[in-house]
N, C-alpha and C positions, 0 to 999 in steps of 0.2 A: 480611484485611488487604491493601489493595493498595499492590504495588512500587514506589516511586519511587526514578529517579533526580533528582536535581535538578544542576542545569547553571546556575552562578553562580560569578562573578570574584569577587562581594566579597565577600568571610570573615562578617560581621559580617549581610550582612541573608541569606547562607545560611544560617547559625545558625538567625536569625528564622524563615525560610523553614521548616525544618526541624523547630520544634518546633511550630507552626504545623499543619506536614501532620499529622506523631505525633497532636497535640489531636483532629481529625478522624480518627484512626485509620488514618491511611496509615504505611507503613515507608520511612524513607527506606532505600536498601539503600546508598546512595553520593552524593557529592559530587565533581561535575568543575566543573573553571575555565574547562573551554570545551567547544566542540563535538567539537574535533579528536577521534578515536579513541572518537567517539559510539558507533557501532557494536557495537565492539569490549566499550565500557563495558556496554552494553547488553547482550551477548551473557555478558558474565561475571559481572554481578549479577543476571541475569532480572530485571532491569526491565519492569514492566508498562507505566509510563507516566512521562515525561517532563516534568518542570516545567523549564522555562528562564528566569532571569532577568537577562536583557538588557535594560543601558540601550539601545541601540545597534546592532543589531546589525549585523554585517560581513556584507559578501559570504562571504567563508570559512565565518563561523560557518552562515550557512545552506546552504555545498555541506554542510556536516557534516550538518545537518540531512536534507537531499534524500537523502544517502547512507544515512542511518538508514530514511528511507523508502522506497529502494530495497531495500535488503537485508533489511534486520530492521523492518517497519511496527509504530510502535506512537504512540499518541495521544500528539502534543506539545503542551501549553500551553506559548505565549511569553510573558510577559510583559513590554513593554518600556516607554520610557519617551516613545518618539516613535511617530506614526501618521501617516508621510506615506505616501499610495496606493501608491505604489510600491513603498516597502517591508515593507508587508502584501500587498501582490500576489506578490512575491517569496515573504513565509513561507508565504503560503497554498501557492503553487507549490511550495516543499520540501516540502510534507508536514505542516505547523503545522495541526492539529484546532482551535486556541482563540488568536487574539491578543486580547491584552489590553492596554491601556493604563493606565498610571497608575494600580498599584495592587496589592501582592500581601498587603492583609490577610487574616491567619490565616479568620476568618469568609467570605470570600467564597473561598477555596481551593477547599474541599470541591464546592459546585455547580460550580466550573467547571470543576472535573476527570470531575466524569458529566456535563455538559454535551460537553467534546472528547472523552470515552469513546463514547458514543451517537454523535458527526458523525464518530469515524473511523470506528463501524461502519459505519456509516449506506455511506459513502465505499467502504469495502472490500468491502463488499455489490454496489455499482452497479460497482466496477472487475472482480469476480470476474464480475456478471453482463454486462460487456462484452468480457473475454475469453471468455467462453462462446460469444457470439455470435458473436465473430470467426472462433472453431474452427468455431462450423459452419459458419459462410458457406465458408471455407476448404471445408469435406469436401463440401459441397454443388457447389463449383465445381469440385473434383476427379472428383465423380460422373457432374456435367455432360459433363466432359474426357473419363472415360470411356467415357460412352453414347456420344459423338460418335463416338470410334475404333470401336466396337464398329458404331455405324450405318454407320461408312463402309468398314470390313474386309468386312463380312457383310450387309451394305447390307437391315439390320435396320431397322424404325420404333423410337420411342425407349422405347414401351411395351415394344417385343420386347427392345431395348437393355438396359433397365433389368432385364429380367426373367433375362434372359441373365447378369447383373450379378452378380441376388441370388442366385442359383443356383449360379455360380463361385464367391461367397463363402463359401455355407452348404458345398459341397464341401471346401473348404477350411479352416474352421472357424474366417472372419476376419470381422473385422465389413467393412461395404459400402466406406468410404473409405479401408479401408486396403487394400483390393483396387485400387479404384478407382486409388491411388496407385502401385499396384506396374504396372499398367497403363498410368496414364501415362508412369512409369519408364522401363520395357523399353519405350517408342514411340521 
Protein backbone atom coordinates (compact mmCIF):
# COMPACT_ATOMS: atom_id res chain seq x y z
CA UNK A 1 0.00 0.00 0.00
CA UNK A 2 1.64 3.21 -0.80
CA UNK A 3 1.53 6.50 1.56
CA UNK A 4 -0.10 9.46 0.28
CA UNK A 5 -0.23 12.68 1.38
CA UNK A 6 -2.51 14.68 -0.53
CA UNK A 7 -2.06 18.61 -0.50
CA UNK A 8 -5.66 20.35 -1.55
CA UNK A 9 -7.53 23.59 -0.38
CA UNK A 10 -10.84 22.47 -1.45
CA UNK A 11 -12.64 19.93 0.97
CA UNK A 12 -14.91 18.56 -1.67
CA UNK A 13 -12.68 17.41 -4.71
CA UNK A 14 -9.97 16.22 -1.68
CA UNK A 15 -12.71 13.86 -0.65
CA UNK A 16 -12.81 12.99 -4.55
CA UNK A 17 -9.22 12.85 -4.59
CA UNK A 18 -9.08 10.55 -1.87
CA UNK A 19 -11.33 7.88 -2.43
CA UNK A 20 -10.03 7.88 -5.76
CA UNK A 21 -6.34 7.05 -4.59
CA UNK A 22 -7.99 4.22 -1.78
CA UNK A 23 -9.84 2.53 -5.36
CA UNK A 24 -6.29 2.26 -6.71
CA UNK A 25 -5.04 1.08 -3.41
CA UNK A 26 -2.91 3.84 -2.24
CA UNK A 27 -3.51 5.00 1.81
CA UNK A 28 -4.17 8.38 2.11
CA UNK A 29 -2.14 8.88 5.45
CA UNK A 30 -3.34 12.76 5.66
CA UNK A 31 -4.99 15.81 4.14
CA UNK A 32 -3.14 19.33 4.10
CA UNK A 33 -4.67 22.69 2.73
CA UNK A 34 -1.45 23.69 1.61
CA UNK A 35 2.23 23.36 1.24
CA UNK A 36 3.19 25.25 4.26
CA UNK A 37 4.87 22.71 6.95
CA UNK A 38 5.09 20.11 3.85
CA UNK A 39 7.96 18.82 5.27
CA UNK A 40 7.15 18.60 8.47
CA UNK A 41 3.73 16.72 7.26
CA UNK A 42 5.76 14.47 5.50
CA UNK A 43 8.13 13.67 8.05
CA UNK A 44 5.10 12.75 10.60
CA UNK A 45 2.90 10.62 8.46
CA UNK A 46 5.74 8.79 6.34
CA UNK A 47 4.37 9.78 3.32
CA UNK A 48 5.82 8.07 0.44
CA UNK A 49 4.46 10.39 -2.12
CA UNK A 50 2.73 13.47 -2.76
CA UNK A 51 -0.41 14.40 -4.70
CA UNK A 52 -1.10 18.05 -4.94
CA UNK A 53 -4.03 19.58 -6.14
CA UNK A 54 -3.61 23.15 -7.19
CA UNK A 55 -5.67 25.38 -9.21
CA UNK A 56 -2.91 27.85 -9.13
CA UNK A 57 -0.37 27.59 -7.67
CA UNK A 58 1.72 30.44 -5.67
CA UNK A 59 5.12 31.09 -5.40
CA UNK A 60 4.88 30.07 -1.56
CA UNK A 61 3.22 27.05 -2.40
CA UNK A 62 6.24 25.88 -4.43
CA UNK A 63 9.16 27.21 -1.87
CA UNK A 64 7.13 24.56 0.33
CA UNK A 65 7.55 22.32 -2.35
CA UNK A 66 11.43 22.86 -3.13
CA UNK A 67 11.77 22.71 0.65
CA UNK A 68 10.28 19.16 0.75
CA UNK A 69 12.86 18.40 -1.84
CA UNK A 70 15.46 19.68 -0.16
CA UNK A 71 15.06 17.92 3.10
CA UNK A 72 12.79 14.99 2.84
CA UNK A 73 12.85 14.17 -1.35
CA UNK A 74 9.83 12.23 -2.23
CA UNK A 75 7.76 12.16 -5.72
CA UNK A 76 5.46 15.00 -6.13
CA UNK A 77 2.44 14.94 -8.55
CA UNK A 78 0.95 18.65 -9.17
CA UNK A 79 -1.86 18.68 -10.59
CA UNK A 80 -3.14 22.09 -11.50
CA UNK A 81 -5.35 23.81 -13.61
CA UNK A 82 -3.00 26.21 -15.60
CA UNK A 83 0.10 25.30 -17.86
CA UNK A 84 1.80 28.44 -18.59
CA UNK A 85 5.91 27.67 -19.09
CA UNK A 86 6.91 29.24 -16.54
CA UNK A 87 5.00 28.03 -14.04
CA UNK A 88 5.92 24.34 -14.74
CA UNK A 89 9.47 25.37 -15.10
CA UNK A 90 9.14 26.67 -11.66
CA UNK A 91 7.36 23.16 -10.29
CA UNK A 92 9.69 21.14 -12.18
CA UNK A 93 12.65 23.33 -10.37
CA UNK A 94 10.89 22.49 -6.70
CA UNK A 95 11.05 19.23 -7.10
CA UNK A 96 7.43 18.30 -8.85
CA UNK A 97 8.17 14.39 -10.40
CA UNK A 98 4.64 14.82 -12.61
CA UNK A 99 2.62 18.10 -13.56
CA UNK A 100 -0.45 17.50 -14.81
CA UNK A 101 -3.03 19.62 -16.12
CA UNK A 102 -6.59 19.59 -16.24
CA UNK A 103 -7.50 16.64 -14.67
CA UNK A 104 -7.37 14.41 -11.35
CA UNK A 105 -9.75 11.44 -12.47
CA UNK A 106 -9.67 8.55 -10.04
CA UNK A 107 -8.61 6.15 -13.38
CA UNK A 108 -5.70 8.11 -14.53
CA UNK A 109 -4.34 8.64 -10.60
CA UNK A 110 -2.72 5.30 -10.29
CA UNK A 111 -0.19 5.49 -13.72
CA UNK A 112 0.63 8.76 -12.98
CA UNK A 113 1.81 8.17 -9.56
CA UNK A 114 4.48 5.15 -11.01
CA UNK A 115 4.94 7.36 -13.79
CA UNK A 116 6.53 10.37 -11.06
CA UNK A 117 7.55 7.41 -8.80
CA UNK A 118 10.06 5.82 -11.71
CA UNK A 119 11.15 10.08 -12.92
CA UNK A 120 12.04 10.88 -9.29
CA UNK A 121 14.03 7.70 -9.23
CA UNK A 122 15.18 8.02 -12.16
CA UNK A 123 16.36 12.02 -10.90
CA UNK A 124 17.71 10.83 -7.55
CA UNK A 125 19.85 8.30 -9.37
CA UNK A 126 21.62 10.93 -11.61
CA UNK A 127 21.70 13.66 -8.48
CA UNK A 128 23.48 10.72 -6.19
CA UNK A 129 25.58 9.90 -9.38
CA UNK A 130 26.68 13.70 -9.59
CA UNK A 131 27.48 14.11 -6.29
CA UNK A 132 29.73 11.06 -6.43
CA UNK A 133 31.57 12.74 -9.06
CA UNK A 134 31.90 15.90 -7.47
CA UNK A 135 33.54 13.95 -4.27
CA UNK A 136 36.00 12.70 -6.48
CA UNK A 137 36.82 15.30 -8.60
CA UNK A 138 37.29 17.07 -5.11
CA UNK A 139 39.75 14.08 -3.63
CA UNK A 140 41.45 13.86 -6.97
CA UNK A 141 42.45 17.63 -6.90
CA UNK A 142 43.35 17.18 -3.31
CA UNK A 143 45.91 14.31 -4.33
CA UNK A 144 46.94 16.44 -7.06
CA UNK A 145 47.61 19.42 -4.14
CA UNK A 146 49.42 16.84 -2.47
CA UNK A 147 51.89 15.23 -4.91
CA UNK A 148 52.61 18.82 -5.77
CA UNK A 149 53.99 19.69 -2.13
CA UNK A 150 55.46 16.42 -1.81
CA UNK A 151 57.33 17.06 -5.42
CA UNK A 152 58.45 20.33 -4.40
CA UNK A 153 59.53 19.67 -0.36
CA UNK A 154 61.41 16.45 -1.65
CA UNK A 155 61.83 17.47 -5.12
CA UNK A 156 60.25 13.82 -5.89
CA UNK A 157 58.75 13.23 -9.71
CA UNK A 158 55.06 12.65 -9.36
CA UNK A 159 55.24 8.78 -9.72
CA UNK A 160 57.73 8.96 -6.59
CA UNK A 161 55.03 11.67 -5.19
CA UNK A 162 52.19 9.61 -5.57
CA UNK A 163 54.04 6.74 -4.24
CA UNK A 164 55.41 8.44 -1.18
CA UNK A 165 51.51 9.36 -0.92
CA UNK A 166 50.23 5.75 -0.82
CA UNK A 167 52.53 4.65 1.53
CA UNK A 168 52.17 7.56 4.28
CA UNK A 169 48.55 6.45 3.99
CA UNK A 170 48.71 2.67 4.24
CA UNK A 171 51.24 3.73 7.50
CA UNK A 172 48.64 5.45 8.80
CA UNK A 173 45.70 3.44 8.11
CA UNK A 174 43.74 6.27 6.04
CA UNK A 175 42.44 6.09 2.81
CA UNK A 176 44.64 8.43 -0.02
CA UNK A 177 42.52 11.91 0.04
CA UNK A 178 42.17 12.06 3.28
CA UNK A 179 45.97 12.03 3.77
CA UNK A 180 46.05 14.01 0.99
CA UNK A 181 43.80 16.67 2.88
CA UNK A 182 45.70 16.57 6.19
CA UNK A 183 48.52 17.49 3.90
CA UNK A 184 47.26 20.16 2.42
CA UNK A 185 46.13 21.37 5.79
CA UNK A 186 49.28 21.41 7.81
CA UNK A 187 50.93 23.50 4.38
Amino acid sequence: MLRVLLVDSDPERAAAVEAGLSATGCTVVAIASGTRDLTRHVRDTGAEVIVCGLDDPSRDELEGMDALHRDEPRPVILFAEKAEPEQIEAALAAGVSAYVVEGMAPARMRPVIEVAIRRFRAHQALREELATARRDLDERKLVDRAKALLMSRHRLTEPDAYKRLRRMAMDRGLRIPILAALLVDAD
